[in-house]
NUBALO-62899 format. One line per field, with one value per atom (N, C-alpha, C): residue in three letters; x, y, z. Coordinates in Angstrom, 1 decimal, padded with zeros to 4 digits. Atoms other than C-alpha are relative to their C-alpha. Layout:
<sites>
r	Ala;...
px	X;...
py	Y;...
pz	Z;...
</sites>
This chain:
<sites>
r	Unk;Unk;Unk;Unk;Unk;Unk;Unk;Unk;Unk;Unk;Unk;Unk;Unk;Unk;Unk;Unk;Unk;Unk;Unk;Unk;Unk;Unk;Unk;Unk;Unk;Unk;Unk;Unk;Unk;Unk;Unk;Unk;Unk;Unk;Unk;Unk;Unk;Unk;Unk;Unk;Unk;Unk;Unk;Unk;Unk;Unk;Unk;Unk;Unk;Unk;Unk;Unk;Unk;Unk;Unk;Unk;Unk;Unk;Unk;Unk;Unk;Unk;Unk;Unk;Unk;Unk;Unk;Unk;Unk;Unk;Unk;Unk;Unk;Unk;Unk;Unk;Unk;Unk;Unk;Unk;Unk;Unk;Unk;Unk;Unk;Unk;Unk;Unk;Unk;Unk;Unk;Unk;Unk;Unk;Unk;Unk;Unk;Unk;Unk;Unk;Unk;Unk;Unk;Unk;Unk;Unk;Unk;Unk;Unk;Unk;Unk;Unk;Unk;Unk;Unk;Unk;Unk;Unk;Unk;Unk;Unk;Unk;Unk;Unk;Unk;Unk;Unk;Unk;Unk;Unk;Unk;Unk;Unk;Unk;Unk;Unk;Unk;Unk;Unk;Unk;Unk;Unk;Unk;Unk;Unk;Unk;Unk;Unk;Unk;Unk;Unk;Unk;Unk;Unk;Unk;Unk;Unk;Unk;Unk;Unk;Unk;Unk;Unk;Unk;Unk;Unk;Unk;Unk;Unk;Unk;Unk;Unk;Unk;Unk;Unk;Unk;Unk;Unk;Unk;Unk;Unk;Unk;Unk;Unk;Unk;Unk;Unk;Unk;Unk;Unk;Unk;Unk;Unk;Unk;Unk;Unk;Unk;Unk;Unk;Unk;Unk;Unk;Unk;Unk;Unk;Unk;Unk;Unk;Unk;Unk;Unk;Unk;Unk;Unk;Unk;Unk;Unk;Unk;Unk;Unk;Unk;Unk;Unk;Unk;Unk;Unk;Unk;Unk;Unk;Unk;Unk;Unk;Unk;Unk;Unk;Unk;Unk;Unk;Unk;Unk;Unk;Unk;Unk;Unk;Unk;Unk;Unk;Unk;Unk;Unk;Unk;Unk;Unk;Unk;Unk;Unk;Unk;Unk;Unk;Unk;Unk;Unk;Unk;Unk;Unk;Unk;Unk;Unk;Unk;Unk;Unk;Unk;Unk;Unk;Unk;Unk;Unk;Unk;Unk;Unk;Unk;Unk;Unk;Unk;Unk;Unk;Unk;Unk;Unk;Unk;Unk;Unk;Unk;Unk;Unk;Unk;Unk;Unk;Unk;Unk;Unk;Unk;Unk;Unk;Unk;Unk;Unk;Unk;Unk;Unk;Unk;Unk;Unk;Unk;Unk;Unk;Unk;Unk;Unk;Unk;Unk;Unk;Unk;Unk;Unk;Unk;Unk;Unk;Unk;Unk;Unk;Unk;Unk;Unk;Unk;Unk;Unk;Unk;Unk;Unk;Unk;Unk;Unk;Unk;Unk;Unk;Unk;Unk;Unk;Unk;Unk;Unk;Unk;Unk;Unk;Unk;Unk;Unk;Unk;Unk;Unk;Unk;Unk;Unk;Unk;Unk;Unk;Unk;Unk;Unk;Unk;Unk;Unk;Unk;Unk;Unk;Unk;Unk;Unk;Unk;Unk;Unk;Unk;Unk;Unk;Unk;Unk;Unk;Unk;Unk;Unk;Unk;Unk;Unk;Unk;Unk;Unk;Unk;Unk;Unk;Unk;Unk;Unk;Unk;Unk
px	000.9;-059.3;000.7;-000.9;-057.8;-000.9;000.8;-060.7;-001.3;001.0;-062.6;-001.1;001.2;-065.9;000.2;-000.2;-066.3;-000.9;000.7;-069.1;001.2;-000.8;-066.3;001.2;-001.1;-063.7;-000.3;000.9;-066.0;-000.2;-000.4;-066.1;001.1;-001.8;-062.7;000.7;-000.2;-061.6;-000.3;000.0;-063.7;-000.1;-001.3;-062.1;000.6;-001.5;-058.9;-000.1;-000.2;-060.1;-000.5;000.8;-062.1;001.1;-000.9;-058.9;001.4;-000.9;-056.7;-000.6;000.4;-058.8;-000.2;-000.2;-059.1;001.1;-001.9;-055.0;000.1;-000.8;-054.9;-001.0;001.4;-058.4;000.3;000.2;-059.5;001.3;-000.9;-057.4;001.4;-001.3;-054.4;-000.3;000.3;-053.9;-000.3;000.4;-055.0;001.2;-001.2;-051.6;000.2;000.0;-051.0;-001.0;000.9;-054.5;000.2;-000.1;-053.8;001.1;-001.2;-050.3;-000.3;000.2;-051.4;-001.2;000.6;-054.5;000.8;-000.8;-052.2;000.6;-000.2;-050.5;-001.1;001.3;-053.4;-000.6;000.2;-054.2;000.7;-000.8;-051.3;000.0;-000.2;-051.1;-001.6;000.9;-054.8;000.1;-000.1;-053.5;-000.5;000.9;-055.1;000.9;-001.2;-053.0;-001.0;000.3;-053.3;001.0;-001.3;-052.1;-000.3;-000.1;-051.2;000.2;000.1;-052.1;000.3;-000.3;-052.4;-000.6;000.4;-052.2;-001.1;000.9;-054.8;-000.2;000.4;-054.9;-001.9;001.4;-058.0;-000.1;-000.1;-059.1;-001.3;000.8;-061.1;-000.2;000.2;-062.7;001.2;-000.7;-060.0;001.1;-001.4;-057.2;000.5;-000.4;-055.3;000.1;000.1;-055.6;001.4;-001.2;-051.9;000.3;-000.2;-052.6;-001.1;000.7;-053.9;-000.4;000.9;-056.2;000.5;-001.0;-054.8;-000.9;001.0;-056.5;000.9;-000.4;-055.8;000.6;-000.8;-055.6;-001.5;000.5;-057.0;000.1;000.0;-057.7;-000.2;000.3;-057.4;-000.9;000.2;-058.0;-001.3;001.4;-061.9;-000.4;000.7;-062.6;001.1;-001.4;-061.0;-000.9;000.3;-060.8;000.2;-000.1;-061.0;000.5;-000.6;-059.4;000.0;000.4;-060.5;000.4;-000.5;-059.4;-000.5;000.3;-061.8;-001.4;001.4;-065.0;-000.9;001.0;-067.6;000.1;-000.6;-067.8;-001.2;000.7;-069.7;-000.4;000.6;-071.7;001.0;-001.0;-068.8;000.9;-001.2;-066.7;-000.7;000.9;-069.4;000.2;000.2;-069.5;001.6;-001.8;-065.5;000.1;-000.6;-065.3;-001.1;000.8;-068.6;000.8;-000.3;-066.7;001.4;-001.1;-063.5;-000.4;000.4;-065.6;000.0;000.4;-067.2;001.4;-000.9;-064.1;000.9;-000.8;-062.2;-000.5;000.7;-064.9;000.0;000.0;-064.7;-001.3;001.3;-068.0;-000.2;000.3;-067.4;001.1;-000.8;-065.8;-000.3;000.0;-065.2;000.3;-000.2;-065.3;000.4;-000.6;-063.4;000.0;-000.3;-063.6;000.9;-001.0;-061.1;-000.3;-000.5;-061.9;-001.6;001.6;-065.5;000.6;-000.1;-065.6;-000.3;001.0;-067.8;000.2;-000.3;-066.1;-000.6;000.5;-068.7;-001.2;000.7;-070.7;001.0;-001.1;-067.6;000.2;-000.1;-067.6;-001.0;001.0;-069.8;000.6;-000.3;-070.2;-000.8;000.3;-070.2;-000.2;000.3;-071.8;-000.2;000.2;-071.4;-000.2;000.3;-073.3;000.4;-000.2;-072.7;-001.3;001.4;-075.8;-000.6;000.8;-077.4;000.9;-000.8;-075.3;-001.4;001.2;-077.8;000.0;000.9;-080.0;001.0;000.1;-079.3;-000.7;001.5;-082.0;-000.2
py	-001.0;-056.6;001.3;-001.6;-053.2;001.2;-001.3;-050.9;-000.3;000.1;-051.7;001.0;-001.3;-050.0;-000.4;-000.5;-049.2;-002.0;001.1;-052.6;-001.0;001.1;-054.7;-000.6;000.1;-053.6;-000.1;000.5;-053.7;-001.6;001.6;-057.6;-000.3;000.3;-057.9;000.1;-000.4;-055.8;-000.8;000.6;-057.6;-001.9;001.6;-061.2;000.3;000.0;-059.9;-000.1;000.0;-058.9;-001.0;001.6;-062.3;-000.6;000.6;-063.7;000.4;000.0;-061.8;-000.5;000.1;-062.0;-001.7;001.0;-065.9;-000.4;000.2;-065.9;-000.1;-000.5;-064.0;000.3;000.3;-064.1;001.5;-001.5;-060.9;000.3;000.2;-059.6;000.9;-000.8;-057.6;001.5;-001.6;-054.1;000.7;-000.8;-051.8;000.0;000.1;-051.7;-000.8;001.6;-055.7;000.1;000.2;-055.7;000.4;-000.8;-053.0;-000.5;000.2;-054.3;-001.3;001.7;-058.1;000.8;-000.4;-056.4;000.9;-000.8;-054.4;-001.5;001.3;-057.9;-000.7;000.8;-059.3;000.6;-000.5;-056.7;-000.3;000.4;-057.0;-001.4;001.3;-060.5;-000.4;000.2;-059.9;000.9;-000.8;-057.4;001.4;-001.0;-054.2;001.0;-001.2;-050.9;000.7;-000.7;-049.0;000.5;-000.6;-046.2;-000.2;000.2;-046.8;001.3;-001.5;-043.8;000.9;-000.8;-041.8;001.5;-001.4;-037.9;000.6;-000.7;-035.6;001.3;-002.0;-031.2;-000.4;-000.3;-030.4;001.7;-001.8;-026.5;000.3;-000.5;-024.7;001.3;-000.9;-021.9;001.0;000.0;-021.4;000.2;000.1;-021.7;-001.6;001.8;-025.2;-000.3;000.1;-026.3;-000.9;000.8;-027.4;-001.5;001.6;-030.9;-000.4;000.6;-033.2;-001.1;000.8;-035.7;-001.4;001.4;-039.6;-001.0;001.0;-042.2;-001.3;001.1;-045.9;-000.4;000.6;-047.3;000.9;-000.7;-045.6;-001.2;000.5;-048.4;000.0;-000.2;-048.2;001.6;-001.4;-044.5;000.3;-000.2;-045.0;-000.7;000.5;-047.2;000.5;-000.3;-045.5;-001.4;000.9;-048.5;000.6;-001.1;-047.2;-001.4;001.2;-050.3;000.3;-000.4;-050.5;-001.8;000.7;-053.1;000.4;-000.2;-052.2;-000.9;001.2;-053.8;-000.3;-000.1;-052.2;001.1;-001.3;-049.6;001.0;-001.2;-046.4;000.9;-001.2;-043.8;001.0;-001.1;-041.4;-000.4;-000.1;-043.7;-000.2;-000.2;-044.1;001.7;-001.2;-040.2;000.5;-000.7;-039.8;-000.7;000.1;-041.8;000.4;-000.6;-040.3;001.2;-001.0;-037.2;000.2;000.4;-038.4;-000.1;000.3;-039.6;001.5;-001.3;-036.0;001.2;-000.7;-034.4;-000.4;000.9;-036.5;000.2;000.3;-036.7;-001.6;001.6;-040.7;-000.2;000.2;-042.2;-001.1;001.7;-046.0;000.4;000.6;-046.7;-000.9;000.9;-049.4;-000.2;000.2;-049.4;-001.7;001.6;-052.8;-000.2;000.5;-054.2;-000.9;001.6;-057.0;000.0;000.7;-057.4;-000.6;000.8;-059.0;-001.5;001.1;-062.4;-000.8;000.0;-062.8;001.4;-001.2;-060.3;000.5;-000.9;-059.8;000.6;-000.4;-058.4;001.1;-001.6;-055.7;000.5;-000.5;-054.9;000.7;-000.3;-052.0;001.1;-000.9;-050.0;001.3;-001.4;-046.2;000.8;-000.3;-044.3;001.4;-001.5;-040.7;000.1;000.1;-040.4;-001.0;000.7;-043.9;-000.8;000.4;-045.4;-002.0;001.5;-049.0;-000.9;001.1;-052.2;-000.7;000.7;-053.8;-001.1;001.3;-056.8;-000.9;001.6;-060.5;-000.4;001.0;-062.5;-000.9
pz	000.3;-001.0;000.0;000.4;-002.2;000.5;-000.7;-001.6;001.0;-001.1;001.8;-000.4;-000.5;002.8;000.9;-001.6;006.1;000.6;-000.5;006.9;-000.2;000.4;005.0;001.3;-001.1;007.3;001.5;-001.0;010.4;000.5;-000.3;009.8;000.4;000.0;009.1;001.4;-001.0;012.1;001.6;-001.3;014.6;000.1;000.1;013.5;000.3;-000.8;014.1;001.7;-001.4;017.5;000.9;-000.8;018.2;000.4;-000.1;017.4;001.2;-001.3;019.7;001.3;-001.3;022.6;000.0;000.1;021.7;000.7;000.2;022.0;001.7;-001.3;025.0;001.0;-001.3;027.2;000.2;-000.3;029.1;001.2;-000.8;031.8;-000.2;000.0;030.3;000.2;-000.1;029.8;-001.8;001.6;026.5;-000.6;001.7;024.7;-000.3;000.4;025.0;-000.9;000.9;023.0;-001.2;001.5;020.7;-000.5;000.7;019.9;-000.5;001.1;018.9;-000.8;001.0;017.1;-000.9;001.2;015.1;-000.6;000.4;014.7;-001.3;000.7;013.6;-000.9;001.7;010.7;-000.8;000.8;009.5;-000.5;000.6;009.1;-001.0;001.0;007.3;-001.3;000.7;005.3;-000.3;-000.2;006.3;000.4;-000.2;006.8;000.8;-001.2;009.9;000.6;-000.9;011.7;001.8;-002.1;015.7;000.6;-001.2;018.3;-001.4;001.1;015.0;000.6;-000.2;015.8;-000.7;001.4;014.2;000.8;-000.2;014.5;000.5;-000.5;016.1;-000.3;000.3;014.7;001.1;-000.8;017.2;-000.5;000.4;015.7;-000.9;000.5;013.5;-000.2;-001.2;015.6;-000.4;000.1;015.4;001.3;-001.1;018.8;000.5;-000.1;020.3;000.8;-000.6;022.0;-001.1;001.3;019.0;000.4;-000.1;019.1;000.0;000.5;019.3;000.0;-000.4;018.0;000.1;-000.1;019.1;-001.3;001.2;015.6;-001.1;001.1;012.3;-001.0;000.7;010.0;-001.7;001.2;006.2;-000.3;000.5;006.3;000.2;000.0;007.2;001.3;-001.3;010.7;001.0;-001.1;013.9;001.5;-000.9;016.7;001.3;-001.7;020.5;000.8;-000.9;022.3;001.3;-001.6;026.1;000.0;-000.9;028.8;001.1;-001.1;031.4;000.5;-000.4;033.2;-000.9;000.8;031.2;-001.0;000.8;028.6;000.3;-000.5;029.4;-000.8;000.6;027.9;-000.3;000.6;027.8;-001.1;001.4;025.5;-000.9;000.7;023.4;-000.5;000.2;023.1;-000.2;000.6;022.8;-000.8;001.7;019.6;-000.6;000.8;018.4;-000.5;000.7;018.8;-000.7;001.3;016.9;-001.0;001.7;014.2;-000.1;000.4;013.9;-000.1;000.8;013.9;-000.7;001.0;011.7;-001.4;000.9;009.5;-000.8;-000.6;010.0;-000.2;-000.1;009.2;001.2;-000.7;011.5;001.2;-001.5;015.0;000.5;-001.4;017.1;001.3;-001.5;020.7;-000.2;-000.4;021.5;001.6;-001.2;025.3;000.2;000.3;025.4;001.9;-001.3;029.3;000.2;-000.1;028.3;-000.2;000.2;029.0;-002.0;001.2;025.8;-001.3;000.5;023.4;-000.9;000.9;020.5;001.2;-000.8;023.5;000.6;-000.4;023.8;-001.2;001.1;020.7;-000.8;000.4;019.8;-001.5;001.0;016.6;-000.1;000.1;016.5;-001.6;001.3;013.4;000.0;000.2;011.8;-000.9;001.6;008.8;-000.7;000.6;007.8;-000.1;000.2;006.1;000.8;-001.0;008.1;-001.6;001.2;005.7;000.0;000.7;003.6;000.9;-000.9;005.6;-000.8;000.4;004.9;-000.7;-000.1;003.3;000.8
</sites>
């Protein structure tokens, strides 16, 4: 597929990550995860950038420590990769506020230390419209 939408790659993305945490169970640390999930785009064919920088402008200043996201997928989903118990309200609200200054409409918070990982896997939204139902 050449031109993702953000839902498309949402699926996509959290196969790859079913599949790592499949591989490698819960238990490691966040860069082990994010380095086989990078693996694992790649071998789906998905371009992504790793710990990708980004300028932050503060009232019209460029602010000199830049923003880093885990992985930037296909130019439109930023993934937040965690390795901890549970995930929290605040990281919820630090990739809300990536999307919004990126101007990023999708994020995924990833847990890889849930037993049960589509239950760590939540999706964050900035002006991206609900994906059409099922029948």
């Amino acid at each position: 597929m050449a031109d993702w939408d953000e839902n498309s790659l949402s699926r996509e993305i959290s196969g790859a990550a079913l599949e790592v945490h499949r591989e490698l169970g819960p238990g490691l640390v966040e860069s082990i995860y994010e380095e086989a999930l990078c693996y694992e785009l790649q071998l789906r064919g998905l371009s992504f950038r790793r710990q990708q920088r980004v300028a932050i402008t503060y009232k019209g200043v460029k602010l000199a420590t830049p923003l880093r996201l885990d992985l930037l997928i296909e130019g439109k989903v930023i993934v937040d990769a965690k390795a901890k118990e549970s995930l929290l309200p605040i990281d919820h609200a630090q990739l809300l506020s990536y999307l919004r200054l990126t101007g990023i409409r999708l994020g995924l918070l990833i847990n890889f230390h849930e037993l049960i990982l589509r239950k760590g896997i939540k999706r964050v939204v900035n002006n991206l419209p609900d994906p059409p139902s099922k029948p």
